[in-house]
PDB file of the backbone (N, CA, C, O) and the ligand in Angstrom, with CONECT records:
HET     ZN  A 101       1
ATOM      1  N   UNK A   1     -57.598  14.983 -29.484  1.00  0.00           N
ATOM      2  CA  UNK A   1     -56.578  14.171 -30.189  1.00  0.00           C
ATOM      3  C   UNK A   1     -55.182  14.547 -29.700  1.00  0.00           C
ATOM      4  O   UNK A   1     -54.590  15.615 -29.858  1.00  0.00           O
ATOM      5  N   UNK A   2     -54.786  13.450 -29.077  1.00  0.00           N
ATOM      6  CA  UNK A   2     -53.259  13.834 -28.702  1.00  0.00           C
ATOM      7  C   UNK A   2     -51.927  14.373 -29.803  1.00  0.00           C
ATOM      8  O   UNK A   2     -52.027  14.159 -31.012  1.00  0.00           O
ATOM      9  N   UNK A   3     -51.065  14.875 -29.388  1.00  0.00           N
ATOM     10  CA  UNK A   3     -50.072  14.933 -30.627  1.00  0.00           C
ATOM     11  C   UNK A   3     -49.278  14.085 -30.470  1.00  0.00           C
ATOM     12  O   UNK A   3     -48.475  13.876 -29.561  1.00  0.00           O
ATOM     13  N   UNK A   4     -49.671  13.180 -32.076  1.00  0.00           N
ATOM     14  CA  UNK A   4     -48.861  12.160 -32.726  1.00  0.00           C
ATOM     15  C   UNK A   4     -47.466  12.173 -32.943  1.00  0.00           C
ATOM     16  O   UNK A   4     -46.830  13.161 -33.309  1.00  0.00           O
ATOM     17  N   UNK A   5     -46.961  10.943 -32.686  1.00  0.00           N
ATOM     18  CA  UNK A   5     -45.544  10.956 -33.057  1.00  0.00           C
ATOM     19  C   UNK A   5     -45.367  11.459 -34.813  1.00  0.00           C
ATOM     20  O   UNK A   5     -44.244  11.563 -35.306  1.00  0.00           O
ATOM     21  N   UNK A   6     -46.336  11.672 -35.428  1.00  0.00           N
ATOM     22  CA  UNK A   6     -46.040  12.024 -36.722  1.00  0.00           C
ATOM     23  C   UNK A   6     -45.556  13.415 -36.914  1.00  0.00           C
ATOM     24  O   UNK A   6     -45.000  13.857 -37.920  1.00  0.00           O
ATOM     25  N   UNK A   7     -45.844  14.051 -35.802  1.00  0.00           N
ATOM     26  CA  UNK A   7     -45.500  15.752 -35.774  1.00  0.00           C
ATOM     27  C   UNK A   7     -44.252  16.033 -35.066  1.00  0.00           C
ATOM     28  O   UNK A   7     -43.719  17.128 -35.247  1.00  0.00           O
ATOM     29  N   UNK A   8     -43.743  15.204 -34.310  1.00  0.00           N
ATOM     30  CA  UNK A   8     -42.584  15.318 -33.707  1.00  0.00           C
ATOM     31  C   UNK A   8     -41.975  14.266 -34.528  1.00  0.00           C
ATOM     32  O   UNK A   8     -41.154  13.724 -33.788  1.00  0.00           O
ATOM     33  N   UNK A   9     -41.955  13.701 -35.676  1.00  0.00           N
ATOM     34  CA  UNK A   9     -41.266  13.216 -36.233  1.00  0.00           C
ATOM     35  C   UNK A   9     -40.920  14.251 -37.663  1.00  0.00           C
ATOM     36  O   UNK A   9     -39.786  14.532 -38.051  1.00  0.00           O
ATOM     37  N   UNK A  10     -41.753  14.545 -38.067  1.00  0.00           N
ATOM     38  CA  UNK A  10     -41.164  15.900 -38.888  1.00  0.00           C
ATOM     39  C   UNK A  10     -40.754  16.981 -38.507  1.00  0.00           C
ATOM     40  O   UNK A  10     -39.898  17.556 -39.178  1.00  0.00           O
ATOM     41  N   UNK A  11     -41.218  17.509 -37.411  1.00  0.00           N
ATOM     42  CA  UNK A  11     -40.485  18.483 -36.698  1.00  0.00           C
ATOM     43  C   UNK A  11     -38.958  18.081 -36.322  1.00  0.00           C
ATOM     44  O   UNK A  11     -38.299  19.016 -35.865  1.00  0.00           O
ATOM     45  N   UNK A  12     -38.178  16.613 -36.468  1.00  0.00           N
ATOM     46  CA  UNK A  12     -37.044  15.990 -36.364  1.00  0.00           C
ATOM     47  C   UNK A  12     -36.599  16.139 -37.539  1.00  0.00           C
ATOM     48  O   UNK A  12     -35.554  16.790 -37.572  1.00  0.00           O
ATOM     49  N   UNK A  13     -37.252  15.548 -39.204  1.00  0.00           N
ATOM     50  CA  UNK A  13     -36.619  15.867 -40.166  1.00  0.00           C
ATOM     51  C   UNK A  13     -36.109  17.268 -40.122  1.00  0.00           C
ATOM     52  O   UNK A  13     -34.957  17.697 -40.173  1.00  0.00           O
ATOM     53  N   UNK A  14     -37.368  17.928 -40.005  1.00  0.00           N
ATOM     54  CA  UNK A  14     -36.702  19.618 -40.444  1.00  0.00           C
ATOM     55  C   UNK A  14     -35.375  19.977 -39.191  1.00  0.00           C
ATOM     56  O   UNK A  14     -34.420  20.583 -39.678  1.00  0.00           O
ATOM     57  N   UNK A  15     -35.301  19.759 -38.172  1.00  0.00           N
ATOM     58  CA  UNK A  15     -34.236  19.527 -37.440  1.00  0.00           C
ATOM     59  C   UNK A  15     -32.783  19.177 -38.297  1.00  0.00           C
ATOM     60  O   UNK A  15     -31.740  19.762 -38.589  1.00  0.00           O
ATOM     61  N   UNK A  16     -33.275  18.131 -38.457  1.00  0.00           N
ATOM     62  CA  UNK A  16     -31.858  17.258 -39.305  1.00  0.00           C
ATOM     63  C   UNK A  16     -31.489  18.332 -40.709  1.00  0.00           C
ATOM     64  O   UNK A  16     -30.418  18.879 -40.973  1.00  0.00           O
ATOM     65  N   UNK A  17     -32.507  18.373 -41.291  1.00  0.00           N
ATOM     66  CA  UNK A  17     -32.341  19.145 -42.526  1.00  0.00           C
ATOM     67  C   UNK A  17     -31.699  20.306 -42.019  1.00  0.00           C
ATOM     68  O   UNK A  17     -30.646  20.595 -42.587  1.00  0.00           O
ATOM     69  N   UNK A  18     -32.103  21.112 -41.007  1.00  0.00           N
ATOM     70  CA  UNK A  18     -31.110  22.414 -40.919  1.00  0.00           C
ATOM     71  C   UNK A  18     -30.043  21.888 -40.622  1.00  0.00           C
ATOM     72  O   UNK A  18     -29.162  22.333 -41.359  1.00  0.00           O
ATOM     73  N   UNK A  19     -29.582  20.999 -39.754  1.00  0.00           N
ATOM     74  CA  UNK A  19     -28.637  20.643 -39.070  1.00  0.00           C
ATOM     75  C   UNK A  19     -27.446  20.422 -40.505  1.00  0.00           C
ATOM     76  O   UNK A  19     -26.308  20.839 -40.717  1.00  0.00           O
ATOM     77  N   UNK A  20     -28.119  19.818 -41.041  1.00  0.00           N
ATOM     78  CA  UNK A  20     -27.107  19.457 -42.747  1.00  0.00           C
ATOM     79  C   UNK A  20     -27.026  20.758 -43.321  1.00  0.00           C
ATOM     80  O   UNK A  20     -25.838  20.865 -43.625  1.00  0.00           O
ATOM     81  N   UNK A  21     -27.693  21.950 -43.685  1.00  0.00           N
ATOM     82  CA  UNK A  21     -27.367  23.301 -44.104  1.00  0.00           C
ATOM     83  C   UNK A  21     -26.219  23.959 -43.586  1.00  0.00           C
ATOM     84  O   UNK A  21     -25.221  24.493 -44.071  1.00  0.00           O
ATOM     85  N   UNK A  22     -26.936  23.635 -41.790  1.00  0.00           N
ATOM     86  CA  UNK A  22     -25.859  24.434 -41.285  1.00  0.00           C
ATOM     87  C   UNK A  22     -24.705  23.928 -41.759  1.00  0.00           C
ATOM     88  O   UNK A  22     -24.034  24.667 -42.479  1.00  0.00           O
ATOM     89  N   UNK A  23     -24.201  22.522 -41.459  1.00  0.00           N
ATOM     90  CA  UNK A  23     -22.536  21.664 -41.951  1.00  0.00           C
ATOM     91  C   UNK A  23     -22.621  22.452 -43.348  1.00  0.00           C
ATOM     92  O   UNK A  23     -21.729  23.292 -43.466  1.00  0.00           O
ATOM     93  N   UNK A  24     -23.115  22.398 -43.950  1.00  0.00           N
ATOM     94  CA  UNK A  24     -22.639  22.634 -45.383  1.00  0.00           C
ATOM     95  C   UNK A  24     -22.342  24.097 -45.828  1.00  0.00           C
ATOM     96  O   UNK A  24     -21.550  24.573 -46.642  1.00  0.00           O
ATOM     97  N   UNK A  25     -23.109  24.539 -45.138  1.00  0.00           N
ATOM     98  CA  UNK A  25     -22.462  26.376 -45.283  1.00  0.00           C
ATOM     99  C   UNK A  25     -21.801  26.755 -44.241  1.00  0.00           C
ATOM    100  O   UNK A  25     -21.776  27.967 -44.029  1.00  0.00           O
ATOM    101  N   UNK A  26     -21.204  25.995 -43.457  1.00  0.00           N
ATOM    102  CA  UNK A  26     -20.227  26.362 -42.027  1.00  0.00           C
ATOM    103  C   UNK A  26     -19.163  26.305 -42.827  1.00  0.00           C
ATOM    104  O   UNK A  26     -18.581  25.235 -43.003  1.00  0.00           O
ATOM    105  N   UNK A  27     -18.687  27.679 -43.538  1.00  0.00           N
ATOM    106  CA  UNK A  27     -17.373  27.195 -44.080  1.00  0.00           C
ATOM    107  C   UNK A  27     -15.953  28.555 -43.057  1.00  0.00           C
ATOM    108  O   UNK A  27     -15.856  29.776 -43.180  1.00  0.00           O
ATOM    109  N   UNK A  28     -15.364  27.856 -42.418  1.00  0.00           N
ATOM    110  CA  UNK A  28     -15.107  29.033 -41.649  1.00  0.00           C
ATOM    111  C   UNK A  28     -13.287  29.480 -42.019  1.00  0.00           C
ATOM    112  O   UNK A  28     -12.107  29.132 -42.066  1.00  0.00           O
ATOM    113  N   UNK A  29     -13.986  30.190 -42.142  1.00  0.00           N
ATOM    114  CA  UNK A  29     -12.011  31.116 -42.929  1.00  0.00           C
ATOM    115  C   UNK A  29     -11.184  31.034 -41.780  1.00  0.00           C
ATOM    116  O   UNK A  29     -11.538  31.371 -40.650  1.00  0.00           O
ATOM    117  N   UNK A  30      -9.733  30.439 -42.188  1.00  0.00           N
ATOM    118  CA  UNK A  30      -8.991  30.171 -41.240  1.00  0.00           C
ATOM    119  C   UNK A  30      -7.799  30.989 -40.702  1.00  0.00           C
ATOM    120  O   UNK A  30      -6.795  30.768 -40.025  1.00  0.00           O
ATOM    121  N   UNK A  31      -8.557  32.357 -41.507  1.00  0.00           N
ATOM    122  CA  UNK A  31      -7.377  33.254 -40.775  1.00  0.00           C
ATOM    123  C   UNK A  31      -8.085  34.164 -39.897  1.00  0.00           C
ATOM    124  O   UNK A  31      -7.471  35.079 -39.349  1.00  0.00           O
ATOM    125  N   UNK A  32      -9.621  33.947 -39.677  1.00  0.00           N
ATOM    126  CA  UNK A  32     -10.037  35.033 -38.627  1.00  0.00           C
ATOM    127  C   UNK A  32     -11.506  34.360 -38.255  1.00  0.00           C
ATOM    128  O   UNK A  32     -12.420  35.001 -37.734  1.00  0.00           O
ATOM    129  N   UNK A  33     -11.569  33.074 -38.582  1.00  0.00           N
ATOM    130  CA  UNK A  33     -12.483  32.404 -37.798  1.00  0.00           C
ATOM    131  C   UNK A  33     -13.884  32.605 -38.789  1.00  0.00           C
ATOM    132  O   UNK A  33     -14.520  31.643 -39.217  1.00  0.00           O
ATOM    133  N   UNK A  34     -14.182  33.822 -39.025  1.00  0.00           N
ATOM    134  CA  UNK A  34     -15.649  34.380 -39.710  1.00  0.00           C
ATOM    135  C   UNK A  34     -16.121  33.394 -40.838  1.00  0.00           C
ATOM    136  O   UNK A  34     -15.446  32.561 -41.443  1.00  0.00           O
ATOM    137  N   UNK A  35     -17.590  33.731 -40.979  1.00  0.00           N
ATOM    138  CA  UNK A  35     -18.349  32.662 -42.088  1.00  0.00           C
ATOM    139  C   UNK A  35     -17.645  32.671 -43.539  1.00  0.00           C
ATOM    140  O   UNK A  35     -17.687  33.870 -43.816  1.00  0.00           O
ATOM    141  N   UNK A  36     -17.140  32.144 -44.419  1.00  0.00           N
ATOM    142  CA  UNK A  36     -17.109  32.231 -45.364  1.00  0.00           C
ATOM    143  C   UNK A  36     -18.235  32.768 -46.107  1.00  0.00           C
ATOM    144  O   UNK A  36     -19.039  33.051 -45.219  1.00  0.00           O
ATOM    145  N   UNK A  37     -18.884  33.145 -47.494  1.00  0.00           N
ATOM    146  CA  UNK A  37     -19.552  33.682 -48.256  1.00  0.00           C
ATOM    147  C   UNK A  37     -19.187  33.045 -49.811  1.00  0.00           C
ATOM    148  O   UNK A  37     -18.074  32.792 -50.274  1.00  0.00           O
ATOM    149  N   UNK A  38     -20.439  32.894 -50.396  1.00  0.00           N
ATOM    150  CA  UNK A  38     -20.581  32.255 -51.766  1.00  0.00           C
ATOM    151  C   UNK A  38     -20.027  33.381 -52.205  1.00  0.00           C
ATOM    152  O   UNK A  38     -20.072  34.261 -51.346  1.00  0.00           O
ATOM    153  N   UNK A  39     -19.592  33.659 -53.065  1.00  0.00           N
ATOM    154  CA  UNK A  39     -19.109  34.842 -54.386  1.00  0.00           C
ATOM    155  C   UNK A  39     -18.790  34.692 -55.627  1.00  0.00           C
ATOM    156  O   UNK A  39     -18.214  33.718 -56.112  1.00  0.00           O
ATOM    157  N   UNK A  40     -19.247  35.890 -56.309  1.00  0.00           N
ATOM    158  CA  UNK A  40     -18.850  35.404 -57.864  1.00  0.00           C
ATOM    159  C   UNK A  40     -17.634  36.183 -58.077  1.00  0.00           C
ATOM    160  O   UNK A  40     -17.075  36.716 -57.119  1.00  0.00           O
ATOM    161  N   UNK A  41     -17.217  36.278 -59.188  1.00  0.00           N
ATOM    162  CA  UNK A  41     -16.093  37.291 -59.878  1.00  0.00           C
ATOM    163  C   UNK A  41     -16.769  37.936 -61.137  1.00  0.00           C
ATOM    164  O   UNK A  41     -17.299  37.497 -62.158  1.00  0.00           O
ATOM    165  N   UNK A  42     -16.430  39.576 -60.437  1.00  0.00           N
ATOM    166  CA  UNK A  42     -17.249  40.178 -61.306  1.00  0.00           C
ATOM    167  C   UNK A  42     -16.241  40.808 -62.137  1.00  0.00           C
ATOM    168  O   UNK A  42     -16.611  41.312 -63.197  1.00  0.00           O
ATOM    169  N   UNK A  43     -15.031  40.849 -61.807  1.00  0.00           N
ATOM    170  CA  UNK A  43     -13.926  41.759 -62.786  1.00  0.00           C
ATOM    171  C   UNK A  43     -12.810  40.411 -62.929  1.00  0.00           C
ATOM    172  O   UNK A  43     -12.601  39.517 -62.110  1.00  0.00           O
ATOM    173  N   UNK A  44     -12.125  40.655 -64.426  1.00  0.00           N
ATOM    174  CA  UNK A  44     -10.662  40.118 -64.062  1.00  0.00           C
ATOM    175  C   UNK A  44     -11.097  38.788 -65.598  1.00  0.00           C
ATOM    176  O   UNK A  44     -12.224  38.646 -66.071  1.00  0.00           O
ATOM    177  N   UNK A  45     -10.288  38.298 -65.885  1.00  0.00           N
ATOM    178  CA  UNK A  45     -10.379  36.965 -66.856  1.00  0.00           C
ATOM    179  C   UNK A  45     -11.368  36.080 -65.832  1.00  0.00           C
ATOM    180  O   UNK A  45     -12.444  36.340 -66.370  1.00  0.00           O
ATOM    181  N   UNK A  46     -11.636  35.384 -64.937  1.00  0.00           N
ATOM    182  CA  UNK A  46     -12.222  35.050 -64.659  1.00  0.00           C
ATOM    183  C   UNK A  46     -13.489  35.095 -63.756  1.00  0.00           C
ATOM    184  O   UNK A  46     -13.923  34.482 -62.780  1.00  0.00           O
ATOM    185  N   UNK A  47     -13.899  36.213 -64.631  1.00  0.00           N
ATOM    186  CA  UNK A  47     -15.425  36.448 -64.033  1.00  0.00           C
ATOM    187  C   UNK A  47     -16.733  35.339 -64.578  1.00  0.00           C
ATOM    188  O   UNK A  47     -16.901  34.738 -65.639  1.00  0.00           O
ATOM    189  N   UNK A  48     -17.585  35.417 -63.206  1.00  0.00           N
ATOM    190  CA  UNK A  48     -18.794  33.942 -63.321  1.00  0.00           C
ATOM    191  C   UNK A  48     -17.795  33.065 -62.385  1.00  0.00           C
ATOM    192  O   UNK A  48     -18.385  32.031 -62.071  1.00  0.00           O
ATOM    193  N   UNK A  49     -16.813  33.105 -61.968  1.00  0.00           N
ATOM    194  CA  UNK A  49     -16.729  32.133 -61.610  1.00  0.00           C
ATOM    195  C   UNK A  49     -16.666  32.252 -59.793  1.00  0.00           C
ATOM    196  O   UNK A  49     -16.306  33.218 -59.121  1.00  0.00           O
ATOM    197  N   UNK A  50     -17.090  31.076 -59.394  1.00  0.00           N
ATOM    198  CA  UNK A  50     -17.498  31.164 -57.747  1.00  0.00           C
ATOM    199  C   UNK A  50     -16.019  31.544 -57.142  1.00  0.00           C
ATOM    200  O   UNK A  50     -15.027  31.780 -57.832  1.00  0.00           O
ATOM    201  N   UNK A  51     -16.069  31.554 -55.926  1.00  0.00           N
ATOM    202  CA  UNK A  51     -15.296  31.361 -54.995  1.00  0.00           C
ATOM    203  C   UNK A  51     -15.759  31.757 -53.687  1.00  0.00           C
ATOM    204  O   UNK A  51     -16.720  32.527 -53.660  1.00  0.00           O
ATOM    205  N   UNK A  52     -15.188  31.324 -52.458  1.00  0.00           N
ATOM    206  CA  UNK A  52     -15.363  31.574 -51.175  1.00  0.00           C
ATOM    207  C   UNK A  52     -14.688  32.679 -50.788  1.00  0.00           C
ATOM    208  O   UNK A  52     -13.509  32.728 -51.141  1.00  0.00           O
ATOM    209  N   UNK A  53     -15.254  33.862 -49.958  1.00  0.00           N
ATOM    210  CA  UNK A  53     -14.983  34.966 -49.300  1.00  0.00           C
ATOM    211  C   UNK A  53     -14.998  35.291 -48.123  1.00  0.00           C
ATOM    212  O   UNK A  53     -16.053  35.229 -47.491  1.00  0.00           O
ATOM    213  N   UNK A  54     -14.011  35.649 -47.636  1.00  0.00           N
ATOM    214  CA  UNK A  54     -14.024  36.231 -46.042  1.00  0.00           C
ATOM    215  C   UNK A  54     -15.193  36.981 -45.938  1.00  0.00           C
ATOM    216  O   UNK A  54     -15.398  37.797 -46.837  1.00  0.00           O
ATOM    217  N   UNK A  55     -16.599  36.809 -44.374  1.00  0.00           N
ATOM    218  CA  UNK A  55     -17.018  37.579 -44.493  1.00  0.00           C
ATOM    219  C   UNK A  55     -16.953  38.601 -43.996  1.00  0.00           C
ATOM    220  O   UNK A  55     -17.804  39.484 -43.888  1.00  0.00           O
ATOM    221  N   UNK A  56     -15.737  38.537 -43.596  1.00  0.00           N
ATOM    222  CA  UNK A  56     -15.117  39.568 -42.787  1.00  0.00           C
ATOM    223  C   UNK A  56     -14.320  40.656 -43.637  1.00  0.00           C
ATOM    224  O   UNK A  56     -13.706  41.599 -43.138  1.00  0.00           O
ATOM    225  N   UNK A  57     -14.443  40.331 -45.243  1.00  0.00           N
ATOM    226  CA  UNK A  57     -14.048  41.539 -45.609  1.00  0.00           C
ATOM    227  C   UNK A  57     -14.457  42.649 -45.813  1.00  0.00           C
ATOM    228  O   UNK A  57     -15.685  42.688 -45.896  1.00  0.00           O
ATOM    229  N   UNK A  58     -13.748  43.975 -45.982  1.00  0.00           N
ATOM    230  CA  UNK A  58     -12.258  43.451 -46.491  1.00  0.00           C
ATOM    231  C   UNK A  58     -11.551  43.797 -45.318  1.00  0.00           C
ATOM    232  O   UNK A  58     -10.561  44.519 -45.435  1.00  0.00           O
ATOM    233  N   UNK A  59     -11.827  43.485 -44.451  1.00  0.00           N
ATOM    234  CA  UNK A  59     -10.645  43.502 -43.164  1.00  0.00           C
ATOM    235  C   UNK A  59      -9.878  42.440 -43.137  1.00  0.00           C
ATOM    236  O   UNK A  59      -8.770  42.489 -42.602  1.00  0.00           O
ATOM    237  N   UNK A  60     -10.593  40.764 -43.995  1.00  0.00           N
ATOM    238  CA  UNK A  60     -10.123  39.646 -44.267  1.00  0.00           C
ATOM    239  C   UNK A  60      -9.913  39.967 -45.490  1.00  0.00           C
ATOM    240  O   UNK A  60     -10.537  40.853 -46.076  1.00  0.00           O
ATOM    241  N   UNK A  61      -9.209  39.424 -45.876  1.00  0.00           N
ATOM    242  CA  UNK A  61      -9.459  39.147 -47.806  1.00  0.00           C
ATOM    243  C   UNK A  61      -9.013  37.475 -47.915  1.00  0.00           C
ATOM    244  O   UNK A  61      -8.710  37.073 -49.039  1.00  0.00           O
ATOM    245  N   UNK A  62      -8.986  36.881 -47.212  1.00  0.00           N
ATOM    246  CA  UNK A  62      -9.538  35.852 -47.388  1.00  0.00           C
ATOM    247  C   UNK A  62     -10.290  34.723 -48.082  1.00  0.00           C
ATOM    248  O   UNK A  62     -11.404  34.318 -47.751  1.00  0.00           O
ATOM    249  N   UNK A  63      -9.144  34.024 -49.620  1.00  0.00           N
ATOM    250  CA  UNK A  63     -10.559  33.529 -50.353  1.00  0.00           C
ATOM    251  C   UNK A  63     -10.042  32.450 -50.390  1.00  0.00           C
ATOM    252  O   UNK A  63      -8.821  32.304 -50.345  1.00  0.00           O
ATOM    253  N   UNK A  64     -11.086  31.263 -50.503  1.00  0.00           N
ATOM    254  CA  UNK A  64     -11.266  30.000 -51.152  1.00  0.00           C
ATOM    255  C   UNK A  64     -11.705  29.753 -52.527  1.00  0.00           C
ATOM    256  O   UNK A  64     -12.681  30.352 -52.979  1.00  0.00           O
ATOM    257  N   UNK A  65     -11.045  28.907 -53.214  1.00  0.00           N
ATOM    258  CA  UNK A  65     -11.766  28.143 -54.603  1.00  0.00           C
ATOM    259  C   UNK A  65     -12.533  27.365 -54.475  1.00  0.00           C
ATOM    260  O   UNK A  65     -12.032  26.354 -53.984  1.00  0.00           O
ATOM    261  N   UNK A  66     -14.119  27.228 -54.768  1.00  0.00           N
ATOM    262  CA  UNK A  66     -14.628  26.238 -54.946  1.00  0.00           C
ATOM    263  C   UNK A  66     -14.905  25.255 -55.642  1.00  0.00           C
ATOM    264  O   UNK A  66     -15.642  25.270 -56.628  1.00  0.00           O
ATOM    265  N   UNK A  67     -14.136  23.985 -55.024  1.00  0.00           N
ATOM    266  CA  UNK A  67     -14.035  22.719 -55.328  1.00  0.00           C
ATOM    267  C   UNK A  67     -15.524  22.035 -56.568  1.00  0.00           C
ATOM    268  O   UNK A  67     -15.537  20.857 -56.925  1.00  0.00           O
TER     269      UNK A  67
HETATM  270 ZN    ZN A 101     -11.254  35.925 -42.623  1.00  0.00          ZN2+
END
C-alpha cells in the first residue's frame, strides 16, 4: 500500500499547527532580541496577574503587559 495523500496531509496540519504556536509565542523583547516568557506576579498588589518577561533576565528586565 502506497503512502496516501492522507498522511502527508496531516503531517501538513501538524506543520501548520506548529507553525501558528510558533507566531504566537514568538514574542521577542525589544531591547535584546530574546524570547519573551509567560509570568505571573508573585509579590507586590498585583500578584496572579500575567505579564511578559525578558528571558534574558535579569540581565534584561524587560516586561510586557498582557493584553
Ligand atoms: Zn530583553
Amino acid at each position: 500500500m502506497p503512502i496516501g495523500d492522507d498522511r502527508n496531509d496531516r503531517e501538513h496540519v501538524k506543520y501548520v499547527q506548529n507553525v501558528i504556536k510558533e507566531k504566537e509565542s514568538t514574542n521577542l523583547c525589544p531591547k535584546c532580541g530574546s524570547k519573551l516568557v509567560l509570568r505571573v506576579v508573585k509579590q507586590s498588589v498585583n500578584e496572579g496577574n500575567e505579564f511578559y518577561g525578558c528571558s534574558n533576565y535579569p540581565k534584561c528586565r524587560y516586561t510586557a503587559t498582557v493584553i
